[in-house]
mmCIF file of the N, C-alpha and C atoms, coordinates in Angstrom:
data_MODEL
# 
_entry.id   MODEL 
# 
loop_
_atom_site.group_PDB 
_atom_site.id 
_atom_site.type_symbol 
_atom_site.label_atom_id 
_atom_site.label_alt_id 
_atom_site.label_comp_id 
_atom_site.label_asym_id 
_atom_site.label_entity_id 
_atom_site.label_seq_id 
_atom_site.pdbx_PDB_ins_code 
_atom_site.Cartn_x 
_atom_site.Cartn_y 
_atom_site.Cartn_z 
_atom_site.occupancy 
_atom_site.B_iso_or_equiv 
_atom_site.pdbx_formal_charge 
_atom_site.auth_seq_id 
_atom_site.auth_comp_id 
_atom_site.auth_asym_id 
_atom_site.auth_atom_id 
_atom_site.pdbx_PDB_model_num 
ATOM 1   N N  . UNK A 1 1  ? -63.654 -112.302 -10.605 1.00 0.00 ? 1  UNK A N  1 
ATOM 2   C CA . UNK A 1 1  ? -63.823 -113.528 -11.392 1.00 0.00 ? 1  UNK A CA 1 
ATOM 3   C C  . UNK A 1 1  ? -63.014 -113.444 -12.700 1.00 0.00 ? 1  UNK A C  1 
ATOM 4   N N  . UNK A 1 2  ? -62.000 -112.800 -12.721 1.00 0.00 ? 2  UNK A N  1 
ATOM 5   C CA . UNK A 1 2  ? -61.219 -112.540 -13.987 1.00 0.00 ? 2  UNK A CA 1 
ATOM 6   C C  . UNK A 1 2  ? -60.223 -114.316 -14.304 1.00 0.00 ? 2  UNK A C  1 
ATOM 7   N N  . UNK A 1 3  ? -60.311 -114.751 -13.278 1.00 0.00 ? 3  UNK A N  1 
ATOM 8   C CA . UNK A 1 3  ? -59.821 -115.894 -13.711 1.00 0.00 ? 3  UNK A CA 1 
ATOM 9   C C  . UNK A 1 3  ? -60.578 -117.171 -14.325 1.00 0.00 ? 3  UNK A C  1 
ATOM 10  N N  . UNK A 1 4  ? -62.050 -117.273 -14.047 1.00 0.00 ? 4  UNK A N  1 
ATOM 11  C CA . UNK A 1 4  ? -63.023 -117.458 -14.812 1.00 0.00 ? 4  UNK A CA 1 
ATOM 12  C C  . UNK A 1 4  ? -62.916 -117.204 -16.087 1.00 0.00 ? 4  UNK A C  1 
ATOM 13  N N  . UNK A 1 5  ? -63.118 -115.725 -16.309 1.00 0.00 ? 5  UNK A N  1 
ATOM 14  C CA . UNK A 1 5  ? -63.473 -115.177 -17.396 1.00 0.00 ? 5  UNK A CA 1 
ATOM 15  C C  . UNK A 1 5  ? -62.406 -115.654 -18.168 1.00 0.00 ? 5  UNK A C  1 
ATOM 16  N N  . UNK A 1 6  ? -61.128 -115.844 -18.010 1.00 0.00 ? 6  UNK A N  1 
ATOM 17  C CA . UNK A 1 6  ? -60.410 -116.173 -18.960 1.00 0.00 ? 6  UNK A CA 1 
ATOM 18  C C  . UNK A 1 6  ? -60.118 -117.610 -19.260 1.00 0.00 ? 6  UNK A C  1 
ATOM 19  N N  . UNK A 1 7  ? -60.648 -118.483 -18.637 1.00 0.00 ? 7  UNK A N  1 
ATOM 20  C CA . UNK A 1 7  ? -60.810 -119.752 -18.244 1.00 0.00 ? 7  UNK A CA 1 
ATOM 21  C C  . UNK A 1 7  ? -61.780 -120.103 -19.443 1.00 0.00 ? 7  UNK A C  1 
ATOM 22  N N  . UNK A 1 8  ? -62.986 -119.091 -19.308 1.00 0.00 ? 8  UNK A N  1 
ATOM 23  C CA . UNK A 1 8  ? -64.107 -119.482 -20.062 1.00 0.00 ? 8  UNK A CA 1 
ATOM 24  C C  . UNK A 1 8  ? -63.517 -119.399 -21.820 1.00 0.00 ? 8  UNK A C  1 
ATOM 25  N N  . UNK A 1 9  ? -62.556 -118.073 -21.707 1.00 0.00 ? 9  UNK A N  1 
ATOM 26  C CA . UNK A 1 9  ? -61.975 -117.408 -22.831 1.00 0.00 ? 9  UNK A CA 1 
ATOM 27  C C  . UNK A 1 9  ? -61.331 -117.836 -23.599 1.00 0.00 ? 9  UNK A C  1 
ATOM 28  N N  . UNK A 1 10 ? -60.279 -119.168 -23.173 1.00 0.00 ? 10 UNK A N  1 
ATOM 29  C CA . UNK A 1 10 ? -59.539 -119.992 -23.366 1.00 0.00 ? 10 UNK A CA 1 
ATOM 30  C C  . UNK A 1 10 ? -59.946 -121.251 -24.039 1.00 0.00 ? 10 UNK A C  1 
ATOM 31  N N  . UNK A 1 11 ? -61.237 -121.590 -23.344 1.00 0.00 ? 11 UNK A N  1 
ATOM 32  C CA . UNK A 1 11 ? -61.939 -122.754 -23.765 1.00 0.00 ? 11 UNK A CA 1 
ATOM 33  C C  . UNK A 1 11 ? -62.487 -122.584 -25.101 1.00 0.00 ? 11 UNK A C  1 
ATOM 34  N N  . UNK A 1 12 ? -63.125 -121.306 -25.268 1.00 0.00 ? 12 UNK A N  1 
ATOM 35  C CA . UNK A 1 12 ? -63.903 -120.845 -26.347 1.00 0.00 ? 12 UNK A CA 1 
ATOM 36  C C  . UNK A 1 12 ? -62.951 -120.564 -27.362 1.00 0.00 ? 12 UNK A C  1 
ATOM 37  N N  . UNK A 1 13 ? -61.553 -120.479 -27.384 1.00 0.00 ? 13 UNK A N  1 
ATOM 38  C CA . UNK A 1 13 ? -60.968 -120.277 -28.285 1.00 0.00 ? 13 UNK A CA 1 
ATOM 39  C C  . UNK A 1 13 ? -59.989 -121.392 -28.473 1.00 0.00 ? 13 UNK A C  1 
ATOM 40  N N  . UNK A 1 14 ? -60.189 -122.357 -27.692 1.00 0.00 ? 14 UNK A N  1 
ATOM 41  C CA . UNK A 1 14 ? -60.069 -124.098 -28.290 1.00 0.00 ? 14 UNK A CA 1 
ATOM 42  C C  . UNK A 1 14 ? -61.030 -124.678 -29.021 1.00 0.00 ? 14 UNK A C  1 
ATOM 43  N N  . UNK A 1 15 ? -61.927 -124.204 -28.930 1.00 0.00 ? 15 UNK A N  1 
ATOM 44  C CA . UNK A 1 15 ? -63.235 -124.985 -29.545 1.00 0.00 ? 15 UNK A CA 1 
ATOM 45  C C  . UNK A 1 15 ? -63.011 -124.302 -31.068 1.00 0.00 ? 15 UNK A C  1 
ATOM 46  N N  . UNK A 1 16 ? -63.321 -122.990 -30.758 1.00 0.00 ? 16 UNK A N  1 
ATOM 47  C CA . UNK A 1 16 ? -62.642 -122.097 -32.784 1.00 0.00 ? 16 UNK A CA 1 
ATOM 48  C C  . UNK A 1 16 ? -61.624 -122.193 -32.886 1.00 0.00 ? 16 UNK A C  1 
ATOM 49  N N  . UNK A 1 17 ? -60.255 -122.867 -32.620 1.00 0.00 ? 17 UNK A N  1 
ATOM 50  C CA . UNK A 1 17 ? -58.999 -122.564 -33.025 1.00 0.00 ? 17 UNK A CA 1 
ATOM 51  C C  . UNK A 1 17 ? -58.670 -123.842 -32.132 1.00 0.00 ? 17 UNK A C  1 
ATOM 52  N N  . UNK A 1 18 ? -58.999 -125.007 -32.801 1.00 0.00 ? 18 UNK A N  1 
ATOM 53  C CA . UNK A 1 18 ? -58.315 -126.219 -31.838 1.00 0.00 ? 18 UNK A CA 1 
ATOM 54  C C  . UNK A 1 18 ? -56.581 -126.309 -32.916 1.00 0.00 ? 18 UNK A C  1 
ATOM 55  N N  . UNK A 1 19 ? -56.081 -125.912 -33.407 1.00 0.00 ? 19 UNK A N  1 
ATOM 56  C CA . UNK A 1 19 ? -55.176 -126.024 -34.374 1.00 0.00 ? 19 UNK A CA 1 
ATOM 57  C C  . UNK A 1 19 ? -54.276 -125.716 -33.242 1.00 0.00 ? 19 UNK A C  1 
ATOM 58  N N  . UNK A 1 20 ? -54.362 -124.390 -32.390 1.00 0.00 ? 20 UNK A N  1 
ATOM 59  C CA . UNK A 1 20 ? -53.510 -123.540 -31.433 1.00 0.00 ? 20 UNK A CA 1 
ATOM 60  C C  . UNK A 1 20 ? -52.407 -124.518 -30.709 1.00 0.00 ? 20 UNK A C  1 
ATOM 61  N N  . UNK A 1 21 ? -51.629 -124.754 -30.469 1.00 0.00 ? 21 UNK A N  1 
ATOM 62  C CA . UNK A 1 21 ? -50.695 -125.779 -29.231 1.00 0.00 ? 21 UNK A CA 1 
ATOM 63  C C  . UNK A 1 21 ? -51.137 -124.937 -28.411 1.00 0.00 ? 21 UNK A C  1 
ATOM 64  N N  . UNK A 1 22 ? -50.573 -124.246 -28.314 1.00 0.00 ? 22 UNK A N  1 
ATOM 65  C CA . UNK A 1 22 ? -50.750 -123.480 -26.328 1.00 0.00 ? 22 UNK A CA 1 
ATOM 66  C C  . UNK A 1 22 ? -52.376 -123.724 -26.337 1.00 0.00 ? 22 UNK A C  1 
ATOM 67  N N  . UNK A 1 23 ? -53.067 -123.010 -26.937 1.00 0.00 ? 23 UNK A N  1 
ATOM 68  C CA . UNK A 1 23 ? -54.495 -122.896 -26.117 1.00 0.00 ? 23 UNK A CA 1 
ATOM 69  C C  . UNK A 1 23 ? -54.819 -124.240 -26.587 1.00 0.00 ? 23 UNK A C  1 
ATOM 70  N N  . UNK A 1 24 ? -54.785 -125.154 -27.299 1.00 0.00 ? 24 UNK A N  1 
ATOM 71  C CA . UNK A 1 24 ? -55.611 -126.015 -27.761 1.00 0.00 ? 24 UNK A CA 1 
ATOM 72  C C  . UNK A 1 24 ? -54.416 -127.131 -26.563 1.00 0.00 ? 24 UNK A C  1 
ATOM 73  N N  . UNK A 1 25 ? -53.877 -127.472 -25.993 1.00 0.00 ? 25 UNK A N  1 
ATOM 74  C CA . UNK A 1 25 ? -52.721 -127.989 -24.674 1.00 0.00 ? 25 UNK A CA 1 
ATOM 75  C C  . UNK A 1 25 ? -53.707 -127.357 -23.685 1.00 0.00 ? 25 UNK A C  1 
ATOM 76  N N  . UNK A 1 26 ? -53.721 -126.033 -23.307 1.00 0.00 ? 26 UNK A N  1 
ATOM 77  C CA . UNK A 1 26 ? -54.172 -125.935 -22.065 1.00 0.00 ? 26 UNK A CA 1 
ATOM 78  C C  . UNK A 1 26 ? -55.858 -126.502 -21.922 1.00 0.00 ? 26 UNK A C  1 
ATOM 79  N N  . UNK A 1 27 ? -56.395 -125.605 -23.024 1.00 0.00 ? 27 UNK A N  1 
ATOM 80  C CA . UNK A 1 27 ? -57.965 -125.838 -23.312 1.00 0.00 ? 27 UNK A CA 1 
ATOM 81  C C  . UNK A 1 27 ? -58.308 -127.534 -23.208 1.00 0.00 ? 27 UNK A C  1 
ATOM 82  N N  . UNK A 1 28 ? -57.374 -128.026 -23.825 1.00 0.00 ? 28 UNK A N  1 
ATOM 83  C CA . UNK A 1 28 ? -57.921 -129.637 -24.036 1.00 0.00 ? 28 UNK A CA 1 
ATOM 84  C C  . UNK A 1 28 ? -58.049 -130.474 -22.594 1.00 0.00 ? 28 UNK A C  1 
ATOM 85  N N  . UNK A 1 29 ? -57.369 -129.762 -21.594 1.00 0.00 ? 29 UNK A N  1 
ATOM 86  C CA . UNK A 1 29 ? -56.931 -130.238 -20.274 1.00 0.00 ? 29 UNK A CA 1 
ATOM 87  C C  . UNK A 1 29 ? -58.831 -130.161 -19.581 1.00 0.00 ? 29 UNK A C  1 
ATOM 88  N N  . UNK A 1 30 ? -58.914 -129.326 -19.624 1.00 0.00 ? 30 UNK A N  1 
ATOM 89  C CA . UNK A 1 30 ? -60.199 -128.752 -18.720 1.00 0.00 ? 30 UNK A CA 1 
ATOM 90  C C  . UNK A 1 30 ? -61.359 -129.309 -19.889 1.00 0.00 ? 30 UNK A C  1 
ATOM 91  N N  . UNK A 1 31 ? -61.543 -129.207 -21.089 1.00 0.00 ? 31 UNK A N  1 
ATOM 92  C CA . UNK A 1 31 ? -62.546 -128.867 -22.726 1.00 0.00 ? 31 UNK A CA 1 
ATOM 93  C C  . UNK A 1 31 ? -62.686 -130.200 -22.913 1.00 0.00 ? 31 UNK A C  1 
ATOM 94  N N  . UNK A 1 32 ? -61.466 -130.949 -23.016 1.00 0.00 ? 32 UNK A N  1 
ATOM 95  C CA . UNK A 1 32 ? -61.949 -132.421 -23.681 1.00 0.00 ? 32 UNK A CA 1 
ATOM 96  C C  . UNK A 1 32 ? -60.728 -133.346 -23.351 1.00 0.00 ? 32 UNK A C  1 
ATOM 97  N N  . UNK A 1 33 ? -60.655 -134.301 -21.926 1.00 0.00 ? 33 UNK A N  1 
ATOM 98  C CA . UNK A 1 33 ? -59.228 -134.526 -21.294 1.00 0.00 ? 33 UNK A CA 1 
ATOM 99  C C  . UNK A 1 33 ? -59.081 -135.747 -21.957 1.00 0.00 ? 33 UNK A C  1 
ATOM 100 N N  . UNK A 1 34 ? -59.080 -136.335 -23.298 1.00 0.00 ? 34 UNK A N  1 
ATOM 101 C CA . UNK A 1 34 ? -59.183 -137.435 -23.831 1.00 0.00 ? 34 UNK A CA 1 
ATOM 102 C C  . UNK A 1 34 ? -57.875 -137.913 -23.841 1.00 0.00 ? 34 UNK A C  1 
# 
């Protein structure tokens, strides 16, 4: 489940660090598809 885990990992570090492009781009896809 390592792809989970980083799935989950990703999200959680859009939510503290929505500033990010890359993670806050990928995260926003799956986190918040507005």
């Amino acid at each position: 489940m390592r792809a989970t885990t980083t799935t989950l990992r990703k999200t959680i570090i859009n939510v503290l660090e929505p500033s990010e492009g890359v993670v806050g781009e990928a995260g926003s896809v799956q986190w918040a598809p507005q």
